[in-house]
C-alpha positions as CSV (number, residue, x, y, z in Angstrom):
1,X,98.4,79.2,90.7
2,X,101.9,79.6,89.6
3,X,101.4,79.6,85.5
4,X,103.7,77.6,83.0
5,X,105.5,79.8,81.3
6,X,106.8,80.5,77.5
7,X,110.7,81.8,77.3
8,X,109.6,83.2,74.6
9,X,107.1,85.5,75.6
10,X,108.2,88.7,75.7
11,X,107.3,91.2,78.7
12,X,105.6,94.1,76.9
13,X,102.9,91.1,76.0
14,X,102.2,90.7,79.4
15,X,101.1,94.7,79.8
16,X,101.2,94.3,83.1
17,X,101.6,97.6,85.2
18,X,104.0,97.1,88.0
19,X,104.3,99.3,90.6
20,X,107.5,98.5,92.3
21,X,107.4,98.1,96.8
22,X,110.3,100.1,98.3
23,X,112.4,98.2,100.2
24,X,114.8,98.9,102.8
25,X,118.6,99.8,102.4
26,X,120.6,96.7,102.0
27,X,117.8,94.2,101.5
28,X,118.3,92.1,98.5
29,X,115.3,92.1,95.5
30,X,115.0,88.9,94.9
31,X,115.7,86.3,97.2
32,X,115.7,82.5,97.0
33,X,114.6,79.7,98.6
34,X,115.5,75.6,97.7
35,X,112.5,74.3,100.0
36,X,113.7,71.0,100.5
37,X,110.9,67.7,100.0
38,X,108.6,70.7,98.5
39,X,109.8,71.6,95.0
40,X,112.1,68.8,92.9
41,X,115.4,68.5,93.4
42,X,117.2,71.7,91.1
43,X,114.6,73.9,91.2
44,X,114.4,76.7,93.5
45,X,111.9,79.4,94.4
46,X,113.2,83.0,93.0
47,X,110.9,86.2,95.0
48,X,111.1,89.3,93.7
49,X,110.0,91.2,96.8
50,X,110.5,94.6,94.5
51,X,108.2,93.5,91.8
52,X,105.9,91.5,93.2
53,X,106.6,88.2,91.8
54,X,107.6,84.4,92.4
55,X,109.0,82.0,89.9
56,X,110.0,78.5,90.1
57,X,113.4,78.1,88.5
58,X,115.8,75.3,87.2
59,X,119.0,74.9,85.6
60,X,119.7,73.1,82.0
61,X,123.4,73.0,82.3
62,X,123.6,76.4,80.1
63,X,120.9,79.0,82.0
64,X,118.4,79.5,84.4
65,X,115.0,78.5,82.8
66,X,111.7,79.9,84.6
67,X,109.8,76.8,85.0
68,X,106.0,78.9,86.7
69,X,105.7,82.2,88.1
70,X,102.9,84.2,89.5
71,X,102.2,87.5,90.4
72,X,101.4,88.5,94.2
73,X,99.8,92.2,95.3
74,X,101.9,93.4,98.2
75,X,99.5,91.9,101.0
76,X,99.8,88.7,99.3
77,X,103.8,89.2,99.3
78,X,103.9,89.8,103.0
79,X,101.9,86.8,103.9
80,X,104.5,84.8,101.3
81,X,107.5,85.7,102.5
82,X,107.4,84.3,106.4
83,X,105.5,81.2,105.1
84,X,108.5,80.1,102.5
85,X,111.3,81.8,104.7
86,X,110.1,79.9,108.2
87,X,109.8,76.5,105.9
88,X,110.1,73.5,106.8
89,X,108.6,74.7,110.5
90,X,105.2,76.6,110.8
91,X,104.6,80.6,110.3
92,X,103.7,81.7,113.7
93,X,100.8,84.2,114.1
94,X,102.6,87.1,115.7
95,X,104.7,86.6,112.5
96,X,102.6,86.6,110.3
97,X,100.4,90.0,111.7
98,X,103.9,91.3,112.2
99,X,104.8,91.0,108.4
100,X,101.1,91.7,107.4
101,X,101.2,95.1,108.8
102,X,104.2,96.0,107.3
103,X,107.3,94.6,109.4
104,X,109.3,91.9,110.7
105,X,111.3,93.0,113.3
106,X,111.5,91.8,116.8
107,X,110.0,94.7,118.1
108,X,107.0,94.6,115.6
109,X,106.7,90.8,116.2
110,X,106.0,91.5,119.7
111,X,103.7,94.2,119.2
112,X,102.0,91.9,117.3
113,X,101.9,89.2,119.7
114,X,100.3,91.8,122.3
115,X,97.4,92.6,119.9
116,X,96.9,89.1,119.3
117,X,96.5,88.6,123.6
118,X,94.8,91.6,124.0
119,X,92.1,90.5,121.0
120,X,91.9,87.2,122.2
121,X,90.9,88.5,125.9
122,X,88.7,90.8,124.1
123,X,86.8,88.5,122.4
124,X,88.3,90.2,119.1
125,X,90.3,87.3,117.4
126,X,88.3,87.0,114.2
127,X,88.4,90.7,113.8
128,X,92.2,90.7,113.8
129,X,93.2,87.7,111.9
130,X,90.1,88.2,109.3
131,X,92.1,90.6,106.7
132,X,95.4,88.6,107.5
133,X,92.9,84.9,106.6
134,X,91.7,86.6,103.4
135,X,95.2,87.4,102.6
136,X,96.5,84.0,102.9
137,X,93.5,82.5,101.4
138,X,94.7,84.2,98.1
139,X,98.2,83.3,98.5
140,X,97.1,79.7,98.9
141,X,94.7,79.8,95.7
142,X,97.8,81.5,93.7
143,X,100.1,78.5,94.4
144,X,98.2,75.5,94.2
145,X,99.1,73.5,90.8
């Protein structure tokens, strides 16, 4: 669940040890997304692919304010990131195992999509999509409200 949060609240209260992903040359942090009919009109969903983190932020005329955040381990933040960033339209599976194994580009997606043929012909779909299910299962728990 995302959790209310306290301004006031200082990090080192939190004691949380972070150990930062590495992300690739050029690719921005933190990243945002407005997800239209989802969230209330001026707030906006802030990832922090480094860090590991989502908040839900607004504006009150003077500074951002951090309305929730929660905290995502870096399987969770794979399985995040092509769900908000393919919003309003549907994650596809290839996607999704693309990302969950560590990539996103077209080359990976289509790997991806030939292990999910090849498992389905095999009789091996649960195997392959369990971990990725589990995954999303704790994303999904993290932000209900």
């Amino acid at each position: 669940m995302l959790y209310a949060t306290d301004q006031n609240t200082e990090m080192s209260e939190k004691k949380r040890h972070v150990h930062p992903e590495h992300l690739p040359a050029g690719e921005a942090a933190i990243v945002h997304f407005s997800l239209e009919g989802l969230l209330p009109t001026g707030e906006l969903l802030a990832v922090n692919r480094q860090f590991g983190f989502a908040s839900i932020l607004t504006y009150d005329g003077h500074s951002p304010l951090v309305v929730a955040e929660q905290s995502f381990q870096p399987t969770e933040m794979r399985m995040l990131l092509p769900l908000v960033r393919s919003y309003p339209d549907y994650a596809p599976n290839e996607l999704l195992l693309a990302s969950f194994s560590g990539g996103t580009t077209e080359e990976e997606v289509h790997l991806a999509r030939q292990r999910l043929l090849c498992a389905r012909e095999r009789g091996e779909w649960d195997e392959i999509m369990r971990p990725m299910r589990n995954a999303l299962s704790r994303v999904r728990q993290k932000i209900i409200t």
